[in-house]
N, CA, C and O atoms as CSV, one atom per row, in Angstrom:
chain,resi,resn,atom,element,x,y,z
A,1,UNK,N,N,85.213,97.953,92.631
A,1,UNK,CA,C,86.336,98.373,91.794
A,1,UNK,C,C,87.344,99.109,92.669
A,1,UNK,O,O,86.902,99.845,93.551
A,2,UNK,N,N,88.649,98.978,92.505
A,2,UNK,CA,C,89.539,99.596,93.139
A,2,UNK,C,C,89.425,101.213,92.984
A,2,UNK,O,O,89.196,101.761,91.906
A,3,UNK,N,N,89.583,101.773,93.997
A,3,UNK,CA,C,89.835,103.193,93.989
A,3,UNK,C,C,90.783,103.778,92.995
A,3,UNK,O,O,90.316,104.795,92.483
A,4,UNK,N,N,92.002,103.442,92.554
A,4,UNK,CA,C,92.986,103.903,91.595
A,4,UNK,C,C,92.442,103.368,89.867
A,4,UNK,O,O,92.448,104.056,88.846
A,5,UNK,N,N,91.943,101.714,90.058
A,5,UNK,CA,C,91.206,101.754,88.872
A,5,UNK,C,C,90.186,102.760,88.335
A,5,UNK,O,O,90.179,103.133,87.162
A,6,UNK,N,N,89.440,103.120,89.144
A,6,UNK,CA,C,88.157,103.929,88.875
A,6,UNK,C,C,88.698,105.630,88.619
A,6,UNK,O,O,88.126,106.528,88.001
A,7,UNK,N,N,89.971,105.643,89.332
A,7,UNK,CA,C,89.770,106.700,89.252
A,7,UNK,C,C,90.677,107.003,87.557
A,7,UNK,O,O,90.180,107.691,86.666
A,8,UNK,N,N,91.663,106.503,87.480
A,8,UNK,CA,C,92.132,106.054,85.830
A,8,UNK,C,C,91.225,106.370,84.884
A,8,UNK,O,O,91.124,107.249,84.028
A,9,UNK,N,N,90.715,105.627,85.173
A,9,UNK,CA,C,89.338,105.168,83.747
A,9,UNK,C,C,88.876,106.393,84.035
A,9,UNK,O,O,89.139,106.985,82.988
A,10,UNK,N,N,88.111,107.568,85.095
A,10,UNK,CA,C,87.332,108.390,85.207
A,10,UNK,C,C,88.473,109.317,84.637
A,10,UNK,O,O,88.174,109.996,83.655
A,11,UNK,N,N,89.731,109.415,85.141
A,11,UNK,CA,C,91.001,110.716,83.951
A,11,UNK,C,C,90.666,110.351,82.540
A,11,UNK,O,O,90.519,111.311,81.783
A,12,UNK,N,N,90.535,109.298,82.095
A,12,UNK,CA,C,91.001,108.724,81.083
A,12,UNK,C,C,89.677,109.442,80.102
A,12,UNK,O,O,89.907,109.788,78.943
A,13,UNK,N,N,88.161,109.622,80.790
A,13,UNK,CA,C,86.677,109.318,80.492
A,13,UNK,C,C,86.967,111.182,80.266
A,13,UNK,O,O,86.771,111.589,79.121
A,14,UNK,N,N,87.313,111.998,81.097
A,14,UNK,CA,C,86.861,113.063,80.612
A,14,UNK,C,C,88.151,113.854,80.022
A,14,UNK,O,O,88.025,114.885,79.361
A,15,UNK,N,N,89.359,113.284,80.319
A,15,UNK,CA,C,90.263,113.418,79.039
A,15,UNK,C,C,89.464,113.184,77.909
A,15,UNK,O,O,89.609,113.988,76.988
A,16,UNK,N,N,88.743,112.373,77.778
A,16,UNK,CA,C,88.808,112.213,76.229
A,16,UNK,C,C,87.884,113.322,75.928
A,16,UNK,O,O,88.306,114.169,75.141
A,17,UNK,N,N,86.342,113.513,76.558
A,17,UNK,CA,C,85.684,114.284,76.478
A,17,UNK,C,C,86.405,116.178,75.983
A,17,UNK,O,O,86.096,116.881,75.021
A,18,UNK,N,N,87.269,116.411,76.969
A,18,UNK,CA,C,88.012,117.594,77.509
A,18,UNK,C,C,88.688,117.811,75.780
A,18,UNK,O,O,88.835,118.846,75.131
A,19,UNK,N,N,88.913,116.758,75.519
A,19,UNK,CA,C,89.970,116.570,73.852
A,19,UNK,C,C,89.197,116.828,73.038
A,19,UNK,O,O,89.107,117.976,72.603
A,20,UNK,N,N,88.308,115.677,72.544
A,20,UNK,CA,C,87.847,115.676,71.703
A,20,UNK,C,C,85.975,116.622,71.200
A,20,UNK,O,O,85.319,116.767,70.168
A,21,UNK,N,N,85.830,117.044,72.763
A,21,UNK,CA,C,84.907,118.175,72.539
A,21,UNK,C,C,84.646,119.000,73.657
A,21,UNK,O,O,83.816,118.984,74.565
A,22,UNK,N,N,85.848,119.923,73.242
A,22,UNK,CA,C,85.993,120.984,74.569
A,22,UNK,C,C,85.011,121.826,74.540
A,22,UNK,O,O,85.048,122.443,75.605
A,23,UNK,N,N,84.061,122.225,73.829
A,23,UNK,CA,C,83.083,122.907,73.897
A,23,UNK,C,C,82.121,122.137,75.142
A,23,UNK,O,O,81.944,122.816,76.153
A,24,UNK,N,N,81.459,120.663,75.100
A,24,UNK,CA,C,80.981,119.762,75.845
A,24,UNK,C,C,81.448,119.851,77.435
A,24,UNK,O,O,80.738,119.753,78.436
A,25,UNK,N,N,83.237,120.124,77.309
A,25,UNK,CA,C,83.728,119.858,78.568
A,25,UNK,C,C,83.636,120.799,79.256
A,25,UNK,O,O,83.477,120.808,80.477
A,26,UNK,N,N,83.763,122.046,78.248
A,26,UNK,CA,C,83.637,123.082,79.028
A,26,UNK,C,C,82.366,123.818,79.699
A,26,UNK,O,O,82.320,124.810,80.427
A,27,UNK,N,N,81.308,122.941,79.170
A,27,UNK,CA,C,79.454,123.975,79.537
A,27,UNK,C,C,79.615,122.475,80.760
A,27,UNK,O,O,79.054,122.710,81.830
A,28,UNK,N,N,80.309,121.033,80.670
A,28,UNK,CA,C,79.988,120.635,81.801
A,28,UNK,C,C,80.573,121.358,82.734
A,28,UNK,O,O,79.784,121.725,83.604
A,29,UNK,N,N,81.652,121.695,82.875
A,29,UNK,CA,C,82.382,122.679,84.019
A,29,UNK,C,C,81.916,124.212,84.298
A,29,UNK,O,O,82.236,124.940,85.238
A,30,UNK,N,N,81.273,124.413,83.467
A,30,UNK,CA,C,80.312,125.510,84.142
A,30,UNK,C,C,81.446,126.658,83.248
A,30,UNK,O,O,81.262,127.785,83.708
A,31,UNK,N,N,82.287,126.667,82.381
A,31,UNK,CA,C,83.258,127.948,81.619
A,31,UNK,C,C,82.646,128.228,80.880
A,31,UNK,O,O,81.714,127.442,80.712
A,32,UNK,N,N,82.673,129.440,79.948
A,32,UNK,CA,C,82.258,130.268,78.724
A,32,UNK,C,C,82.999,130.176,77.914
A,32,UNK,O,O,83.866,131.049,77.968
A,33,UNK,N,N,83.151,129.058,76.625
A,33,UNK,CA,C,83.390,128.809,75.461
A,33,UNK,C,C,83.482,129.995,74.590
A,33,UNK,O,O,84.481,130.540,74.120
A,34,UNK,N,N,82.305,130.265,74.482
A,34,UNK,CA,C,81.711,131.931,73.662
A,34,UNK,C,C,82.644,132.668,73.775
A,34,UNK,O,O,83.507,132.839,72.913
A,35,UNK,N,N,82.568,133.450,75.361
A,35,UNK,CA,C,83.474,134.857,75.176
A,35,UNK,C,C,84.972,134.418,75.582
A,35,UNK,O,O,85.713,135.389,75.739
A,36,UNK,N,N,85.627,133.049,75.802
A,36,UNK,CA,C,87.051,132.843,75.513
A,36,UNK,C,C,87.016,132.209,74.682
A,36,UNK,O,O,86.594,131.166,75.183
A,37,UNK,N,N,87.216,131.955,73.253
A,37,UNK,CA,C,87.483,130.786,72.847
A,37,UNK,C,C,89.187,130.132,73.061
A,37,UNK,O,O,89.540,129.098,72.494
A,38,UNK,N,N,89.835,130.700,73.699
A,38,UNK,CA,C,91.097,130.108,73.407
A,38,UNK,C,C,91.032,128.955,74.848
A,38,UNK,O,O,91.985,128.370,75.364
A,39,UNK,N,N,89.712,128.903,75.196
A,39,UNK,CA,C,89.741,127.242,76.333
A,39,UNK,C,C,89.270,126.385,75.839
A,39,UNK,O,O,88.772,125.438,76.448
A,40,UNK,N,N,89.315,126.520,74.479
A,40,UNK,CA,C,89.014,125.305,73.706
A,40,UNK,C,C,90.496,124.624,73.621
A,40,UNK,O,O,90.495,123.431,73.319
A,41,UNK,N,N,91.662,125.198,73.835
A,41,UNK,CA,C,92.855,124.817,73.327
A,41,UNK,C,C,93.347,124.852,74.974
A,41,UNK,O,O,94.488,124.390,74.986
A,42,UNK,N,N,93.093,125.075,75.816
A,42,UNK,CA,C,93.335,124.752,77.027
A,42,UNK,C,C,92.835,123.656,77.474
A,42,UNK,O,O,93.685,122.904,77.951
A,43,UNK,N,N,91.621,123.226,77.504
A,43,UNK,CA,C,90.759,122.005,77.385
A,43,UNK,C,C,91.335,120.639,76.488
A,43,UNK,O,O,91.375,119.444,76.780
A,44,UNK,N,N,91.700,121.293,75.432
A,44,UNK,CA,C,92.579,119.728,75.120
A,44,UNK,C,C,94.097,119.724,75.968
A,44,UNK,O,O,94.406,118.629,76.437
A,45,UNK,N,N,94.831,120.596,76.143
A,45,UNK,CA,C,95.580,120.552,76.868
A,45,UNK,C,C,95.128,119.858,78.128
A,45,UNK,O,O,95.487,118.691,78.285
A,46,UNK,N,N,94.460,120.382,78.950
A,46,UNK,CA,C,93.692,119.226,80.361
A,46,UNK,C,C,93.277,117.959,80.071
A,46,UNK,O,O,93.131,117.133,80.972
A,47,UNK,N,N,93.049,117.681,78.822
A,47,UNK,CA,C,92.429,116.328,78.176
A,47,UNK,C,C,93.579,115.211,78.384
A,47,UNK,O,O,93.784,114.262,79.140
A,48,UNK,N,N,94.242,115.876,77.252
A,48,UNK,CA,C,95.839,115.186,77.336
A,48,UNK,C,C,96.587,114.821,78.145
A,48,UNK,O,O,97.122,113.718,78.041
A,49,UNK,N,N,96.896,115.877,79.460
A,49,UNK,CA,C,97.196,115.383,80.294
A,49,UNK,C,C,96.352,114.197,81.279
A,49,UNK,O,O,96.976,113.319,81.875
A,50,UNK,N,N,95.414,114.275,81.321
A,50,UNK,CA,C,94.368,113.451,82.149
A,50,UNK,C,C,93.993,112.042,81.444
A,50,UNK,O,O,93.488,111.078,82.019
A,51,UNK,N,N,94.373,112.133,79.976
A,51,UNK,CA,C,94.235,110.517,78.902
A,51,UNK,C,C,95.823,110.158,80.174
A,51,UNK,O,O,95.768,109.241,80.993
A,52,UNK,N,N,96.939,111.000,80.053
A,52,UNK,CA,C,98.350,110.325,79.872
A,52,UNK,C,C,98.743,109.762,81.548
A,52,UNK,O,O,99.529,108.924,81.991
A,53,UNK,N,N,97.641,110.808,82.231
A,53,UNK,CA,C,98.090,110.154,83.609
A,53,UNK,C,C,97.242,108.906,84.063
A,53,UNK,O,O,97.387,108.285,85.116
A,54,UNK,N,N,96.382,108.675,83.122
A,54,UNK,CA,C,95.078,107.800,83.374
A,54,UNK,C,C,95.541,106.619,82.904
A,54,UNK,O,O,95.369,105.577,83.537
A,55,UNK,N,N,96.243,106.670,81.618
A,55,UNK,CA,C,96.714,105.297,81.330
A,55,UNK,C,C,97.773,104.666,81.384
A,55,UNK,O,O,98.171,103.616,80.878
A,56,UNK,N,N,98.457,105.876,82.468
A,56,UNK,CA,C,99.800,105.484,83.042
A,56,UNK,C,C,99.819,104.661,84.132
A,56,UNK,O,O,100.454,103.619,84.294
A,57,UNK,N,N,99.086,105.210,84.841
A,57,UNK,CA,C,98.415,104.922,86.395
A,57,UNK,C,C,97.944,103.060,86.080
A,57,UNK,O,O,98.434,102.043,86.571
A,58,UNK,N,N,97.025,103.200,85.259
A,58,UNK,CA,C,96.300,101.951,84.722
A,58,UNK,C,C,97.164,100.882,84.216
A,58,UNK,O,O,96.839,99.704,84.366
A,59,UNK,N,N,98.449,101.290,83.513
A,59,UNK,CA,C,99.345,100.248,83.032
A,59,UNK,C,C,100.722,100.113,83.895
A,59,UNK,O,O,101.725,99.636,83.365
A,60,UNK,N,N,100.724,100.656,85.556
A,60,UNK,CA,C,102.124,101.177,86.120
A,60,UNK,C,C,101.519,99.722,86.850
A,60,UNK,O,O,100.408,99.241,86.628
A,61,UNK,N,N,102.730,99.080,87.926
A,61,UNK,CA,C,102.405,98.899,88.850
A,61,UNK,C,C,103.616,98.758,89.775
A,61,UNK,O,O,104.745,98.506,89.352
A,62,UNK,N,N,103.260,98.965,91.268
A,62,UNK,CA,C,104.463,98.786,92.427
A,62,UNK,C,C,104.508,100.083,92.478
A,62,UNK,O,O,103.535,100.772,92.172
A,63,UNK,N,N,105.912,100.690,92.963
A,63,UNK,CA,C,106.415,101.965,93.726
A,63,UNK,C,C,105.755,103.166,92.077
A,63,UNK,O,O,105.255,104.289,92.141
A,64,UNK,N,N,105.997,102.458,91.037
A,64,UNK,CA,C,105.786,103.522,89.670
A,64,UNK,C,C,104.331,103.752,90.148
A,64,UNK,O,O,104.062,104.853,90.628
A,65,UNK,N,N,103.441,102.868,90.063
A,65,UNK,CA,C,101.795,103.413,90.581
A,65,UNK,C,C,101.963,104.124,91.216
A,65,UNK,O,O,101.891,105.307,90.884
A,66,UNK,N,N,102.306,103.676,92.593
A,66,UNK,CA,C,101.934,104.828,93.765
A,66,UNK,C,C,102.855,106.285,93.263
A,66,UNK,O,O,102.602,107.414,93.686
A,67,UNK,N,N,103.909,105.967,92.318
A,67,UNK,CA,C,104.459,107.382,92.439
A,67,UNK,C,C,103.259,108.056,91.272
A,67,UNK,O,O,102.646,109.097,91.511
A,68,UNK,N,N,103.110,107.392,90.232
A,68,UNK,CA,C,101.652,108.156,88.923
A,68,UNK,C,C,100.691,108.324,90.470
A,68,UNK,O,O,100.619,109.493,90.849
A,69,UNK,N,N,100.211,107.634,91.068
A,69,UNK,CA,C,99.063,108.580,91.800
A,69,UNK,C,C,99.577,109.980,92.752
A,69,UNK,O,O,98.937,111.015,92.565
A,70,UNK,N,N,100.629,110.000,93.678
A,70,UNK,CA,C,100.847,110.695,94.117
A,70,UNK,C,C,101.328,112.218,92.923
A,70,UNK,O,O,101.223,113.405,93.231
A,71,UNK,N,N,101.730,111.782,91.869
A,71,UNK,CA,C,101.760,113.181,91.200
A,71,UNK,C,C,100.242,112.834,90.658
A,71,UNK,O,O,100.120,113.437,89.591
A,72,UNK,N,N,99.475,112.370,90.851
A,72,UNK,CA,C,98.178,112.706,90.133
A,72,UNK,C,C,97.784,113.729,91.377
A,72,UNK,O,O,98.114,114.915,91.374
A,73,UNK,N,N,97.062,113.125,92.394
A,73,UNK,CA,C,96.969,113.884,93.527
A,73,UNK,C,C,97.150,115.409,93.755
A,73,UNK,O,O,96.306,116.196,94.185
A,74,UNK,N,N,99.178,115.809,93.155
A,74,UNK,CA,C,99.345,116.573,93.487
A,74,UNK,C,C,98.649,117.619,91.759
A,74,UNK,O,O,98.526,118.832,91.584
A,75,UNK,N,N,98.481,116.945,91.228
A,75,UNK,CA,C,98.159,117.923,90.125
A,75,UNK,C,C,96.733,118.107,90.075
A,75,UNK,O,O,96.342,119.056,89.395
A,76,UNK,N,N,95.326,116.933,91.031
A,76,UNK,CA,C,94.500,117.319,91.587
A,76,UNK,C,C,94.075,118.276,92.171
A,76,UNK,O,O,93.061,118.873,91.810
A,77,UNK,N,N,95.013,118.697,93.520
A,77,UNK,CA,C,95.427,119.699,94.346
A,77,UNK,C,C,95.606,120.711,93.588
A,77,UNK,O,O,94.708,121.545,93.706
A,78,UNK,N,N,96.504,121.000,92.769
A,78,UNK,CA,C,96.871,122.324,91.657
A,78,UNK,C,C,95.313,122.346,90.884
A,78,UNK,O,O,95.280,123.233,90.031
A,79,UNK,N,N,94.650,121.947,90.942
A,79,UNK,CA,C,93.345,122.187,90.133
A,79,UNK,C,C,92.862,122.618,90.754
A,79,UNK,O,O,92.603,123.770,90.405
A,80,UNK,N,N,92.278,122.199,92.198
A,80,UNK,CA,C,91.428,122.769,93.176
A,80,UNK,C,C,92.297,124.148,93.307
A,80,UNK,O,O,91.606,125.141,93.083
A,81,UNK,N,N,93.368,124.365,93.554
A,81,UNK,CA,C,93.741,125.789,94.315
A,81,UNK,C,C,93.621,126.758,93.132
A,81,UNK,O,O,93.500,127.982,93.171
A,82,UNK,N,N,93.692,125.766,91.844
A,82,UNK,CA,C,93.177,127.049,90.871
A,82,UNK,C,C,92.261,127.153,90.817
A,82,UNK,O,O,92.112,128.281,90.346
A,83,UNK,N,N,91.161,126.654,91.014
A,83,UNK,CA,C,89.412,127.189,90.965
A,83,UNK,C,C,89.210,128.239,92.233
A,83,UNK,O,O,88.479,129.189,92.514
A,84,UNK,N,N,90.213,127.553,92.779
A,84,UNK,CA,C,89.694,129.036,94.458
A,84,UNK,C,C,90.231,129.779,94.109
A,84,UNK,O,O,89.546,130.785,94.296
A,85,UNK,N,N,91.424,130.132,93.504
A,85,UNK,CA,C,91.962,131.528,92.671
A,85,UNK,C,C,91.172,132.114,91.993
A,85,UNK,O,O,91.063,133.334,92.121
A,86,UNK,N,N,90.383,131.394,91.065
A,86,UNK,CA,C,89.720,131.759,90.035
A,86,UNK,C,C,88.277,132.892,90.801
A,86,UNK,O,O,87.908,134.042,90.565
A,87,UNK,N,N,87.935,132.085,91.525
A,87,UNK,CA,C,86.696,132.501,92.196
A,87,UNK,C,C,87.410,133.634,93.007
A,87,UNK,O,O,86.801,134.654,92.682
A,88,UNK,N,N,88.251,133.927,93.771
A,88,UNK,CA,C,88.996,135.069,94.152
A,88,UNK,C,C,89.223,136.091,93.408
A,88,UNK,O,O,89.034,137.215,93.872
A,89,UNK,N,N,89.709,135.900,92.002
A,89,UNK,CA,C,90.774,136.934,91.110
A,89,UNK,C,C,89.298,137.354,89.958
A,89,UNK,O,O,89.545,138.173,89.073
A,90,UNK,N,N,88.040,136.848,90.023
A,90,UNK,CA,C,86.492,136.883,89.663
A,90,UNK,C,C,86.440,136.180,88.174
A,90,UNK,O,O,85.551,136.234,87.324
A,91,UNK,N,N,87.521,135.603,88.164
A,91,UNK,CA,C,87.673,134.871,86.849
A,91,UNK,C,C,86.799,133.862,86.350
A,91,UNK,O,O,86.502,133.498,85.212
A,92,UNK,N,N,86.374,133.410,87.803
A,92,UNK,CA,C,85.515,131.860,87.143
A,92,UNK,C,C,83.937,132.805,88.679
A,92,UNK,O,O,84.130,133.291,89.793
A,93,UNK,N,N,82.688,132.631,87.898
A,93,UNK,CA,C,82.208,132.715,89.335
A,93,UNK,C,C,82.053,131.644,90.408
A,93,UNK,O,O,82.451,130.529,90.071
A,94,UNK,N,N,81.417,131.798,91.962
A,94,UNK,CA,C,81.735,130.700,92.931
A,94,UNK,C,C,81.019,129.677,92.508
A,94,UNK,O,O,81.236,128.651,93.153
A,95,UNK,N,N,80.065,129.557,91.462
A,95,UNK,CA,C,79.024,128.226,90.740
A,95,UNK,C,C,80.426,127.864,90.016
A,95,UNK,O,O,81.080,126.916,90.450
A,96,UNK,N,N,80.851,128.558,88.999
A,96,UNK,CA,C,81.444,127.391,87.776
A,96,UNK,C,C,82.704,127.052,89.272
A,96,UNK,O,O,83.142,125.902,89.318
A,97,UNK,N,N,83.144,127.955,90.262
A,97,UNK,CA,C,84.369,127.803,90.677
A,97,UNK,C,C,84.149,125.951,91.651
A,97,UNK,O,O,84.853,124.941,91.666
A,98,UNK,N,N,83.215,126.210,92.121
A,98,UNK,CA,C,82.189,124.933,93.062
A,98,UNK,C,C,82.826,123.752,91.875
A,98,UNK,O,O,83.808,123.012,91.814
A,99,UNK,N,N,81.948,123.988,91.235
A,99,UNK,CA,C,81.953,123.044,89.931
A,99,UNK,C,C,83.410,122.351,89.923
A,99,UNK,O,O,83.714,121.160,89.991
A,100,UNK,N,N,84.079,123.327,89.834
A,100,UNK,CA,C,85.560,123.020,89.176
A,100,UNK,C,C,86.809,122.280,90.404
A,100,UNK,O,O,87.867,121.664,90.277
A,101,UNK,N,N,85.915,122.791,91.661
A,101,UNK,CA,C,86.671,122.200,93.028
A,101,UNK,C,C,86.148,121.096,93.316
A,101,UNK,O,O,86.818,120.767,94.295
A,102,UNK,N,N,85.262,120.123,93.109
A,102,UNK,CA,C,84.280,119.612,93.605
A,102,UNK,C,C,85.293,117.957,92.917
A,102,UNK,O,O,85.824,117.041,93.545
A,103,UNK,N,N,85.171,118.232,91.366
A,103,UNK,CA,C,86.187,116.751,91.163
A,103,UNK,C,C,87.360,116.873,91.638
A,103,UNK,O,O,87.578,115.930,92.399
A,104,UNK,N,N,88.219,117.567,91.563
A,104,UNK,CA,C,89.490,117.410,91.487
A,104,UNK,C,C,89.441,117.146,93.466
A,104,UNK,O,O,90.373,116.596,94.053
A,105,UNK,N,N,88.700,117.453,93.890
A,105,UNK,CA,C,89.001,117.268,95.619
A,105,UNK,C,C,88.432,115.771,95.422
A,105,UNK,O,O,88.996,114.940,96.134
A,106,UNK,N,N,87.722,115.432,94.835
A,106,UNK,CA,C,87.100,114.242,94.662
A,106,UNK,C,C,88.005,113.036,94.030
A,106,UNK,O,O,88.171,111.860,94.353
A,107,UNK,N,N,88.555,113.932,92.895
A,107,UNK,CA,C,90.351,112.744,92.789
A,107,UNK,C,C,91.257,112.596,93.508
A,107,UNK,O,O,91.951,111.580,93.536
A,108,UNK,N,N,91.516,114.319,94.733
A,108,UNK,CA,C,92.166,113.657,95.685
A,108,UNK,C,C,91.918,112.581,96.641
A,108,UNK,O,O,92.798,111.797,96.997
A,109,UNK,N,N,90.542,112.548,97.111
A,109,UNK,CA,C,90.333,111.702,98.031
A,109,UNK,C,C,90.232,110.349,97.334
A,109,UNK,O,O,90.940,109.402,97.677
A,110,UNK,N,N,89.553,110.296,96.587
A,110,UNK,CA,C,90.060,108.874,95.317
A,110,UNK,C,C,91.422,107.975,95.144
A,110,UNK,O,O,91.558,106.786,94.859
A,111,UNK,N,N,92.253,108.870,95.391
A,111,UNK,CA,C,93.930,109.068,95.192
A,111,UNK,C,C,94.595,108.510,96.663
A,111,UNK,O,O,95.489,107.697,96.896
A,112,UNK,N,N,93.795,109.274,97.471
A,112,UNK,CA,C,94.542,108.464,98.544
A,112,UNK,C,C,93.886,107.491,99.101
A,112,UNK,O,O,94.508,106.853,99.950
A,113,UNK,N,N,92.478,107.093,98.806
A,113,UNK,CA,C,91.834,106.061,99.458
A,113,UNK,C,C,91.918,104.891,98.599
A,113,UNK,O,O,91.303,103.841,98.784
A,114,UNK,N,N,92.984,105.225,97.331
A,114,UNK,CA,C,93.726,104.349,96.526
A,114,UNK,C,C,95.111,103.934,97.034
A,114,UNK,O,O,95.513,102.785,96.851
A,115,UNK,N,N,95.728,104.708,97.569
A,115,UNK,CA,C,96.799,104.850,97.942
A,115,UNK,C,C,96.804,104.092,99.383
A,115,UNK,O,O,97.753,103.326,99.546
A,116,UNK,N,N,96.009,104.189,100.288
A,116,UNK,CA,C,95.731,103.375,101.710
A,116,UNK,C,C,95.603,101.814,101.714
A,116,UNK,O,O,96.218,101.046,102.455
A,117,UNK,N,N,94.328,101.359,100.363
A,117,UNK,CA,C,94.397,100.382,100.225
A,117,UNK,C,C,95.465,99.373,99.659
A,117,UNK,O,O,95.366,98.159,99.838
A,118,UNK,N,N,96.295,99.851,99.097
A,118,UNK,CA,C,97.622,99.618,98.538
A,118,UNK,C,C,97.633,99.206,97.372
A,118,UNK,O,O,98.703,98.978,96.808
């Protein structure tokens, strides 16, 4: 499977999750539902965006693809540097923070080894 396909479908897979049961999305990411609840409403917010770039990406093609991946990438990147914040500022600890760096570095490299193959 192509690298940009897979990685689509995988925005698209926990968008929906992230949406439609942020409680789910959030014990997979290692957050506390319980004592915030207002990341239940942040979580569909991440959902949403990750359905819209997933099935953008999936239905773009030519210079529009590569430009949906390269802002995917960069909003990858903005995920990872917020989990190392997080784990810095003691917001998230370095387990959920691991957790939370681990895909989004994993969509970057997805992203561009989508992006290489053309």
């Amino acid at each position: 499977m192509n690298p940009l396909t897979g990685l689509s479908l995988g925005r698209i897979a926990v968008g929906a999750i992230s949406f439609a049961r942020p409680g789910l999305a959030a014990q997979l990411f290692g957050l506390d539902l319980v004592n915030n609840p207002q990341s239940a409403y942040v979580a569909r917010l991440f959902g949403s965006r990750e359905i819209a770039l997933g099935a953008a990406t999936l239905l773009a093609r030519g210079s529009t693809r590569r430009n949906l991946v390269l802002a995917g990438i960069s909003v990858d990147l903005a995920d990872a540097a917020t989990a190392v914040l997080g784990i810095q500022d003691k917001t998230v600890s370095v387990r959920t923070g691991a957790m939370l760096v681990g895909p989004a570095v994993g969509a970057v490299l997805s992203g561009v080894a989508g992006l290489r193959k053309g």
